[in-house]
CHARMM-style PDB file with segment names, atoms N, HN, CA, C and O in Angstrom:
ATOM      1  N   UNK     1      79.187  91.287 126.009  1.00  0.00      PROA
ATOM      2  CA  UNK     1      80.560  90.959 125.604  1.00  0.00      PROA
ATOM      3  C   UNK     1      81.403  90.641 126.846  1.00  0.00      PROA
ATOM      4  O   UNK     1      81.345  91.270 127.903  1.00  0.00      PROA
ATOM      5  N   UNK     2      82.316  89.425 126.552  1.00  0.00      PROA
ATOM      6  HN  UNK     2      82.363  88.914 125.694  1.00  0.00      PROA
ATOM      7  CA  UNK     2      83.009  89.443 127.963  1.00  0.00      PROA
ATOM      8  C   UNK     2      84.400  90.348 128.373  1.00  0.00      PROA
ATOM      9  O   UNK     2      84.906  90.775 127.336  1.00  0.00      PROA
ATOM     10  N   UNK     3      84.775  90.552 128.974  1.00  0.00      PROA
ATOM     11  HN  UNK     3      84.364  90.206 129.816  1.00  0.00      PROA
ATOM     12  CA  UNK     3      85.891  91.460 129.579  1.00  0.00      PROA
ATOM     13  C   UNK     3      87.143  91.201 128.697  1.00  0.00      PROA
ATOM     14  O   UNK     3      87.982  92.031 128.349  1.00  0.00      PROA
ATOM     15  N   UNK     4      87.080  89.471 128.321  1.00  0.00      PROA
ATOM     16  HN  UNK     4      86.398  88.796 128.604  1.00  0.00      PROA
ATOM     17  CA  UNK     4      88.640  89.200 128.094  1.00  0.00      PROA
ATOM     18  C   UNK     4      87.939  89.407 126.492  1.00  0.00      PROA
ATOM     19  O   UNK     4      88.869  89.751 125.763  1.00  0.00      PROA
ATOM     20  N   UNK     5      86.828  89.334 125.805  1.00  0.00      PROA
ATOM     21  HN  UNK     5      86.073  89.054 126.398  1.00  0.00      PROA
ATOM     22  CA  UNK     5      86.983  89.079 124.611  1.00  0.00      PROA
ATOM     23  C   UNK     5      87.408  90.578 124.721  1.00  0.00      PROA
ATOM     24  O   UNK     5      88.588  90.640 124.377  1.00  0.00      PROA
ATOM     25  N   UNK     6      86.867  91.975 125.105  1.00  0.00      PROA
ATOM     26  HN  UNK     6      85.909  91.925 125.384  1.00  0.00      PROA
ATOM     27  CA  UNK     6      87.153  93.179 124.742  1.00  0.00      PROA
ATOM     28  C   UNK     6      88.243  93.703 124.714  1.00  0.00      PROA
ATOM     29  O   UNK     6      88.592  94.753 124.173  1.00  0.00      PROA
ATOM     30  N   UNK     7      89.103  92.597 125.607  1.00  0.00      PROA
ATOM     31  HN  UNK     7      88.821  91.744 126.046  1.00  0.00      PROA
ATOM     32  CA  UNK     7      90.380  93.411 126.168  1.00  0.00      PROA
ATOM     33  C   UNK     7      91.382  93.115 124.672  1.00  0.00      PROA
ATOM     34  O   UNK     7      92.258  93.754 124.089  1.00  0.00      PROA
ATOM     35  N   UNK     8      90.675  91.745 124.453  1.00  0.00      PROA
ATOM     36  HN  UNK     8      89.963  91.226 124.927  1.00  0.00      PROA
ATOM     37  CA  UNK     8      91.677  91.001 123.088  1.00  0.00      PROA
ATOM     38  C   UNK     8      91.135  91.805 122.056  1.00  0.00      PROA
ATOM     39  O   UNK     8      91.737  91.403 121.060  1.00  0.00      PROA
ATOM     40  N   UNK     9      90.355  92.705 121.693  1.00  0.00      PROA
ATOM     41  HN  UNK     9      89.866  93.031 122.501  1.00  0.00      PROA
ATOM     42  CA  UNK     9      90.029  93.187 120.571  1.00  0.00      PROA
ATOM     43  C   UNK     9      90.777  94.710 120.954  1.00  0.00      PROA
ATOM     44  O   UNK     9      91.552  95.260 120.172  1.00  0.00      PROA
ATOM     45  N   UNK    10      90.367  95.328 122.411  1.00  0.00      PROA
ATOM     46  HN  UNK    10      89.737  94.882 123.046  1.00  0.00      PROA
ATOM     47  CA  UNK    10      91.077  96.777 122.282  1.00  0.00      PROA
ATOM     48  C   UNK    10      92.986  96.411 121.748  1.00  0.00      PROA
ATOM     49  O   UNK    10      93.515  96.871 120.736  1.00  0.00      PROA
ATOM     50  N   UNK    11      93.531  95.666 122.584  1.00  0.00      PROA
ATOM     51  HN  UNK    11      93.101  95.292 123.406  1.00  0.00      PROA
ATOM     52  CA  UNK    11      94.839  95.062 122.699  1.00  0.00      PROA
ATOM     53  C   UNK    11      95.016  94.758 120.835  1.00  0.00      PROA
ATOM     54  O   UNK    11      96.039  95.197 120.309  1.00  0.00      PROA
ATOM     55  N   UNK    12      93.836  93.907 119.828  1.00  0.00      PROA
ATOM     56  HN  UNK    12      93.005  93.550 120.255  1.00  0.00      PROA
ATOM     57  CA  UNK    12      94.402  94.295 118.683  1.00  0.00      PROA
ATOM     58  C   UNK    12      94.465  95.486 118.220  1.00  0.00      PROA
ATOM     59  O   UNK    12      95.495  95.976 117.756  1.00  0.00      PROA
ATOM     60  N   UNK    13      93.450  96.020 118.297  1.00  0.00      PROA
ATOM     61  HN  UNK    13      92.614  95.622 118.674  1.00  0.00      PROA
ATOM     62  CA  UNK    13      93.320  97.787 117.599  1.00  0.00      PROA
ATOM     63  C   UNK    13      94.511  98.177 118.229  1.00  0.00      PROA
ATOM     64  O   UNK    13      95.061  98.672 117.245  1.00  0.00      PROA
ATOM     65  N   UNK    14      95.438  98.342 119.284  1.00  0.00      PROA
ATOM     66  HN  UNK    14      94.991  97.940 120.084  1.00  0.00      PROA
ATOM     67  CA  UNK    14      96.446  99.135 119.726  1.00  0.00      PROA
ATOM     68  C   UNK    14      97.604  98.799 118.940  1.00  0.00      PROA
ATOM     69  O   UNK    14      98.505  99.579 118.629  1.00  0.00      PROA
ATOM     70  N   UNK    15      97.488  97.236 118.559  1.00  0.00      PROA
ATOM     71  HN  UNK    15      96.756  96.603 118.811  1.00  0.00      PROA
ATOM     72  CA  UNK    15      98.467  97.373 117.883  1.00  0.00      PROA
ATOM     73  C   UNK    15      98.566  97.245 116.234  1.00  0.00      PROA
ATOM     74  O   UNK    15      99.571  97.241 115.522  1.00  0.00      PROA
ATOM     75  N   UNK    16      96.891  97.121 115.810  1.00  0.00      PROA
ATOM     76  HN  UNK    16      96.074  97.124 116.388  1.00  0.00      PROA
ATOM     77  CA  UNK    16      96.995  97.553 114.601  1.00  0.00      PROA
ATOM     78  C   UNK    16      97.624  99.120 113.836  1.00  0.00      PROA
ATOM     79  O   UNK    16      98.346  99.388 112.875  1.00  0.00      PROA
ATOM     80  N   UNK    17      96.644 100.142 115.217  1.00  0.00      PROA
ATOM     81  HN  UNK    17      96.058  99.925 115.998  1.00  0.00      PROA
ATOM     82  CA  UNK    17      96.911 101.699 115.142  1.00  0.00      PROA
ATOM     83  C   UNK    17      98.879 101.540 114.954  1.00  0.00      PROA
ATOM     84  O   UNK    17      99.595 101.679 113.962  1.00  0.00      PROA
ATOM     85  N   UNK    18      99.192 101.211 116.348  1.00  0.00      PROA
ATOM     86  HN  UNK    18      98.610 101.098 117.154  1.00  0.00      PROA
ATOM     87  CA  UNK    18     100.953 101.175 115.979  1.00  0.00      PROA
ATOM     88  C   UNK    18     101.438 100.474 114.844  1.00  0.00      PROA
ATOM     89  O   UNK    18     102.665 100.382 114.860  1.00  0.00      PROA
ATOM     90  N   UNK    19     100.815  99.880 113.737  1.00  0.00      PROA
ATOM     91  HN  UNK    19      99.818  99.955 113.725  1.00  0.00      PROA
ATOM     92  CA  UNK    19     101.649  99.014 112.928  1.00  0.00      PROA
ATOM     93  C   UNK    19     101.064 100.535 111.577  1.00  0.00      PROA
ATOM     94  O   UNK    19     101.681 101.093 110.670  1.00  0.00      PROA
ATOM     95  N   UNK    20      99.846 100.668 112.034  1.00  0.00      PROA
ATOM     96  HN  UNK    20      99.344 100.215 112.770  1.00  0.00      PROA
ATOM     97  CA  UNK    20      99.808 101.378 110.883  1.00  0.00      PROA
ATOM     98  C   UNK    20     100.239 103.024 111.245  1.00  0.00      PROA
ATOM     99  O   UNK    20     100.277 103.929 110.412  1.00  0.00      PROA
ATOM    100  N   UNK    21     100.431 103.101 112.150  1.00  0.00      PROA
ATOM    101  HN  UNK    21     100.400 102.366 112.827  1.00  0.00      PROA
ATOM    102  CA  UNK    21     101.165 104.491 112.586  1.00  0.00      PROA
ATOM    103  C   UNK    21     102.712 104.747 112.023  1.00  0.00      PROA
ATOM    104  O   UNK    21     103.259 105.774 111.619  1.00  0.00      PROA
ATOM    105  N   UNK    22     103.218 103.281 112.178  1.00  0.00      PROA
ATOM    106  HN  UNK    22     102.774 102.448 112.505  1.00  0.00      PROA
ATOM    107  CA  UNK    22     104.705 102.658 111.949  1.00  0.00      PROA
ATOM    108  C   UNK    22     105.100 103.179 110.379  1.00  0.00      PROA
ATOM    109  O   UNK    22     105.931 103.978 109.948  1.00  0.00      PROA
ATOM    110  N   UNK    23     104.104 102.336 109.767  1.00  0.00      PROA
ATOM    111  HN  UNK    23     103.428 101.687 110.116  1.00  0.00      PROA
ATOM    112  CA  UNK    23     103.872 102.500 107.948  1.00  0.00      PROA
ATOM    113  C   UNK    23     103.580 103.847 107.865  1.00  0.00      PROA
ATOM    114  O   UNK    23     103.604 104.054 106.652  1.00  0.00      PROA
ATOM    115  N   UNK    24     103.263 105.117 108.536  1.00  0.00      PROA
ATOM    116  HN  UNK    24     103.244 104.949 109.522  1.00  0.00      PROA
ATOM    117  CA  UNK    24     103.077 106.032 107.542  1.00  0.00      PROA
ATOM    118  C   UNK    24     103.924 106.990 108.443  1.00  0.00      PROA
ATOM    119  O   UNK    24     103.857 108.215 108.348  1.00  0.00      PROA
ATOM    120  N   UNK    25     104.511 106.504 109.087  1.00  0.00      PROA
ATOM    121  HN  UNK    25     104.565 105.508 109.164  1.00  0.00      PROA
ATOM    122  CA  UNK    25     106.092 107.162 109.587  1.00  0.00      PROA
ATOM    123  C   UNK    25     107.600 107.009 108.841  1.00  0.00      PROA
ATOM    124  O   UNK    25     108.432 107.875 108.571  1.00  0.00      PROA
ATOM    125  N   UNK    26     107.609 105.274 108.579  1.00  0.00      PROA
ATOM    126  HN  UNK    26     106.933 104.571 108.799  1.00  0.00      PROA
ATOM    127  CA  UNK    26     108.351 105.316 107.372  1.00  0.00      PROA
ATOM    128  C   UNK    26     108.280 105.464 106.195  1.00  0.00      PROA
ATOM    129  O   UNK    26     109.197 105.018 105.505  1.00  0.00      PROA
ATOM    130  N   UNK    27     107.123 106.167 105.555  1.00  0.00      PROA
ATOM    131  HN  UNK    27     106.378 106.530 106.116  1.00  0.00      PROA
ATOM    132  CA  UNK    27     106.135 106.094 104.239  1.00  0.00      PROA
ATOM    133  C   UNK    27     106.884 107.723 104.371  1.00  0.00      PROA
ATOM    134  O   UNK    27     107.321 108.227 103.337  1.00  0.00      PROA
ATOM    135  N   UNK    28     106.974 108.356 105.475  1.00  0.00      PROA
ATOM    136  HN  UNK    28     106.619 107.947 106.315  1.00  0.00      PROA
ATOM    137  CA  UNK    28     107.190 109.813 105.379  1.00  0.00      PROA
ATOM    138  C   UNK    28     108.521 109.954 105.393  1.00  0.00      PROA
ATOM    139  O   UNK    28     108.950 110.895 104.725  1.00  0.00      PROA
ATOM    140  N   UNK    29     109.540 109.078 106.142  1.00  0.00      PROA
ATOM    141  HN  UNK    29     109.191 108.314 106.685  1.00  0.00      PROA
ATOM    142  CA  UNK    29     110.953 109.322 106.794  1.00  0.00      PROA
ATOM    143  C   UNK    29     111.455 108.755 104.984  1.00  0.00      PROA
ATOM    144  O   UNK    29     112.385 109.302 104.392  1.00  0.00      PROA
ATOM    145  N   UNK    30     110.798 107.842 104.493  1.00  0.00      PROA
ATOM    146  HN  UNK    30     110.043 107.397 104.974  1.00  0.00      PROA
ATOM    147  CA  UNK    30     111.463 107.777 103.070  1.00  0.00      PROA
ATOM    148  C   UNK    30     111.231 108.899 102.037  1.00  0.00      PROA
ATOM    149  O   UNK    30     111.991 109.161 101.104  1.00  0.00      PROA
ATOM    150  N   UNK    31     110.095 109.512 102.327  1.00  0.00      PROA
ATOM    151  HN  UNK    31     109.477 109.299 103.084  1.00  0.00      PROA
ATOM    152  CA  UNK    31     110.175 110.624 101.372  1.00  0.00      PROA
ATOM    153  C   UNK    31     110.854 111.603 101.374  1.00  0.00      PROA
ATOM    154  O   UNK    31     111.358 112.116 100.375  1.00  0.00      PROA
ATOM    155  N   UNK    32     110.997 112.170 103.061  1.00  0.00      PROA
ATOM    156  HN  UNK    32     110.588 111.754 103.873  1.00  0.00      PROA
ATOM    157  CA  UNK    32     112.108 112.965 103.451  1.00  0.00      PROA
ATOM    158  C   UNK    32     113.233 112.702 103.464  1.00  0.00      PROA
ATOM    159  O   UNK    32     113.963 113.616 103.847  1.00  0.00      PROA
ATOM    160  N   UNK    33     113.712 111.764 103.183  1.00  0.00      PROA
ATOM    161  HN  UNK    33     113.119 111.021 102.872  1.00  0.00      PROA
ATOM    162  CA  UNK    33     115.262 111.119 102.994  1.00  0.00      PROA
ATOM    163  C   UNK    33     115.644 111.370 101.253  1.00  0.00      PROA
ATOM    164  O   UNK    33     116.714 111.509 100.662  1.00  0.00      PROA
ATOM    165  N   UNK    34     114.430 111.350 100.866  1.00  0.00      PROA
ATOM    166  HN  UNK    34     113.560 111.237 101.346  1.00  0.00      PROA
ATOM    167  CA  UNK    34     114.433 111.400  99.051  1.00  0.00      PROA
ATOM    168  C   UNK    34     114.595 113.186  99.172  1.00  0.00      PROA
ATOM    169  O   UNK    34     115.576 113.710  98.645  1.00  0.00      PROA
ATOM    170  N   UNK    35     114.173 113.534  99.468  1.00  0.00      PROA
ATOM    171  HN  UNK    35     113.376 113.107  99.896  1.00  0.00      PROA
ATOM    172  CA  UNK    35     113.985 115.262  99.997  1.00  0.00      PROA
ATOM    173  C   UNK    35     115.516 115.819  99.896  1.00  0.00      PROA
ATOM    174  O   UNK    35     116.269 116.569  99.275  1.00  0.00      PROA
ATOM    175  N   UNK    36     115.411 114.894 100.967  1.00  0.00      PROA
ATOM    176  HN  UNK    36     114.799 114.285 101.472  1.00  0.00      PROA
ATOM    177  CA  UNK    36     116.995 115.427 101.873  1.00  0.00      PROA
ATOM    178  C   UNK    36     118.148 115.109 101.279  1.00  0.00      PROA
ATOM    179  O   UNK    36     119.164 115.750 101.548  1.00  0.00      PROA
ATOM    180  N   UNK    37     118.163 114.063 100.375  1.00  0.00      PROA
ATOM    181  HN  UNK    37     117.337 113.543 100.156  1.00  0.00      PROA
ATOM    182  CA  UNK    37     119.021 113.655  99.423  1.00  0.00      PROA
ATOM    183  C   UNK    37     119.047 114.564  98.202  1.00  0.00      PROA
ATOM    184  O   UNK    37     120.171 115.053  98.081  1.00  0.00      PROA
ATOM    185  N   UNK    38     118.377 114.878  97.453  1.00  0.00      PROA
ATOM    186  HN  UNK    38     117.465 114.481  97.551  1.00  0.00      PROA
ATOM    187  CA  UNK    38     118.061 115.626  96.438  1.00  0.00      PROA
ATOM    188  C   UNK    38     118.773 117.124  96.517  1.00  0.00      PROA
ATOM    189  O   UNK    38     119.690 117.700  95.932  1.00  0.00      PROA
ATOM    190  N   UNK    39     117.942 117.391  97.447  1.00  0.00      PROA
ATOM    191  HN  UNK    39     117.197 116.923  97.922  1.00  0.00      PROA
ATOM    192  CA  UNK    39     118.440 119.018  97.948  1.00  0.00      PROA
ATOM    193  C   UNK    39     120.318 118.868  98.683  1.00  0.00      PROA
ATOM    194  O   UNK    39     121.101 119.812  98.786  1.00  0.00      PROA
ATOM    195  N   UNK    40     120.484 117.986  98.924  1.00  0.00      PROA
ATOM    196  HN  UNK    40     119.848 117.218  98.840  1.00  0.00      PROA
ATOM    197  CA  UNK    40     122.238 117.713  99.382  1.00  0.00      PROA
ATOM    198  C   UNK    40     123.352 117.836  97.915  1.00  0.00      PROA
ATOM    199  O   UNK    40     124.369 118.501  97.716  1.00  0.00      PROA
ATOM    200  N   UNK    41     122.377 116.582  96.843  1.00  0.00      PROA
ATOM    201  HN  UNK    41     121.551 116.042  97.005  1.00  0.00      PROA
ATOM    202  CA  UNK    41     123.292 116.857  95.656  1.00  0.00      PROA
ATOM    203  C   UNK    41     123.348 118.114  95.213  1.00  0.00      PROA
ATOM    204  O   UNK    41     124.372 118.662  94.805  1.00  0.00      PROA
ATOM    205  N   UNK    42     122.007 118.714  95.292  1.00  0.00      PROA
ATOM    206  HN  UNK    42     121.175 118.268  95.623  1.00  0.00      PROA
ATOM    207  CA  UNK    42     121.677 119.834  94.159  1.00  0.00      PROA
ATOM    208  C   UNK    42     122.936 121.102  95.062  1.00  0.00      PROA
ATOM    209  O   UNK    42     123.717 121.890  94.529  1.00  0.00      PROA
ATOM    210  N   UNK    43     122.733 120.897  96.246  1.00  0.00      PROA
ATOM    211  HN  UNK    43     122.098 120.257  96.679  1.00  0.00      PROA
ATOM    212  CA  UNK    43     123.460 121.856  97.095  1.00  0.00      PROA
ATOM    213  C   UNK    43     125.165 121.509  96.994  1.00  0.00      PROA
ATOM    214  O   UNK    43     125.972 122.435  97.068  1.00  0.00      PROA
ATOM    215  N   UNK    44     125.528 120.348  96.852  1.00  0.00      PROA
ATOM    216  HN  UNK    44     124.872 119.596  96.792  1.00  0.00      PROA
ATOM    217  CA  UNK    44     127.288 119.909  96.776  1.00  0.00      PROA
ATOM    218  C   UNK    44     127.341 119.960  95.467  1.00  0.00      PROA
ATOM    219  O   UNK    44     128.534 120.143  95.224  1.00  0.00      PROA
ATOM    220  N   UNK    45     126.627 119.896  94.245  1.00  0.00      PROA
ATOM    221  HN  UNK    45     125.658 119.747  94.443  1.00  0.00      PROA
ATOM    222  CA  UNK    45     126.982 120.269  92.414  1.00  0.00      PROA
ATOM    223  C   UNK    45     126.710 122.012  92.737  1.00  0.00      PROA
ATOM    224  O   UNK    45     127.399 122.592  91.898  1.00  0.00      PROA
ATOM    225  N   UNK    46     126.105 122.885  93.469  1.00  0.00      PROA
ATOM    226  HN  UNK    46     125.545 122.413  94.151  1.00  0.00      PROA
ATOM    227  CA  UNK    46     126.002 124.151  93.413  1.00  0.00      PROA
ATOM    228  C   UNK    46     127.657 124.662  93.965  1.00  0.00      PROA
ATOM    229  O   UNK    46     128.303 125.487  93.319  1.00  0.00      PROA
ATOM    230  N   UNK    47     128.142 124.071  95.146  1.00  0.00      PROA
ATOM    231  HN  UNK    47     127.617 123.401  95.671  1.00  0.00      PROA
ATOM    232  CA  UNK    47     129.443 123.787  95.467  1.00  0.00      PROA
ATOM    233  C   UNK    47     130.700 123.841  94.840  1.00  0.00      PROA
ATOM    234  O   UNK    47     131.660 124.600  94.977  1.00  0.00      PROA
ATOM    235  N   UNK    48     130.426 122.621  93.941  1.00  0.00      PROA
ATOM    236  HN  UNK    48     129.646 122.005  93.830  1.00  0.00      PROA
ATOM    237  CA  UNK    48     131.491 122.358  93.321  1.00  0.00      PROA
ATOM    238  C   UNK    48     131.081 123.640  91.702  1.00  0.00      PROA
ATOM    239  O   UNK    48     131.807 123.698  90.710  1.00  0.00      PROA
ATOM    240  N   UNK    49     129.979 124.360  91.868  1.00  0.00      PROA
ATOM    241  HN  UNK    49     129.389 124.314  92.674  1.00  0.00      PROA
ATOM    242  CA  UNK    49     129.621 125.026  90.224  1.00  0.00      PROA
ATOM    243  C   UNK    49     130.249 126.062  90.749  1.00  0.00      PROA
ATOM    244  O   UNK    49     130.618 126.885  89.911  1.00  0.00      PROA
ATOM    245  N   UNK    50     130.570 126.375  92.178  1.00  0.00      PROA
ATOM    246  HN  UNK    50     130.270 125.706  92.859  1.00  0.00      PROA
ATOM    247  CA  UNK    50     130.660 127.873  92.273  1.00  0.00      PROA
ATOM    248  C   UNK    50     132.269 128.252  92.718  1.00  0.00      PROA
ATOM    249  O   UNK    50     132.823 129.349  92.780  1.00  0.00      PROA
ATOM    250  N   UNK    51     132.851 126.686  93.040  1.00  0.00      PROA
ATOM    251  HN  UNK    51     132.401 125.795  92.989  1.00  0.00      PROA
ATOM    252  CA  UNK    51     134.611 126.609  93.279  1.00  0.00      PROA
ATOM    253  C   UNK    51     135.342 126.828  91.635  1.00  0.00      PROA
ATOM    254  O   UNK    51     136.378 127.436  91.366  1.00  0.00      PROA
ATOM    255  N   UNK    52     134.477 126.162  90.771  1.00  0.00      PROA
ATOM    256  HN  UNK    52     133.635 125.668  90.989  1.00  0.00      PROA
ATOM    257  CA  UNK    52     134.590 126.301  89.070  1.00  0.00      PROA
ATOM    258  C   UNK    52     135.044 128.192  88.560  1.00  0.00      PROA
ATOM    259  OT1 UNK    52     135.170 128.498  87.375  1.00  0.00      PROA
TER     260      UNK     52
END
């Protein structure tokens, strides 16, 4: 194999790994935002249940 073909194949894998590292970072930061949202309402209607 030659040097430059390897370098062009490690150089894709690096940035396949980062694209798919990318996707299951925002695959997670959206679930935790759904998380974090959820538990905010449930916590500001507990708020407003307990000023009642």
């Amino acid at each position: 194999m030659l040097p430059e073909m390897k370098l062009r194949l490690y150089g894709g894998a690096i940035i396949f790994t980062r694209a798919f590292c990318i996707k299951i970072i925002l695959k997670f930061a959206v679930r935790y935002d759904k998380i974090n949202l959820t538990v905010r309402q449930t916590g500001f209607q507990g708020v407003i249940y307990g000023k009642i």
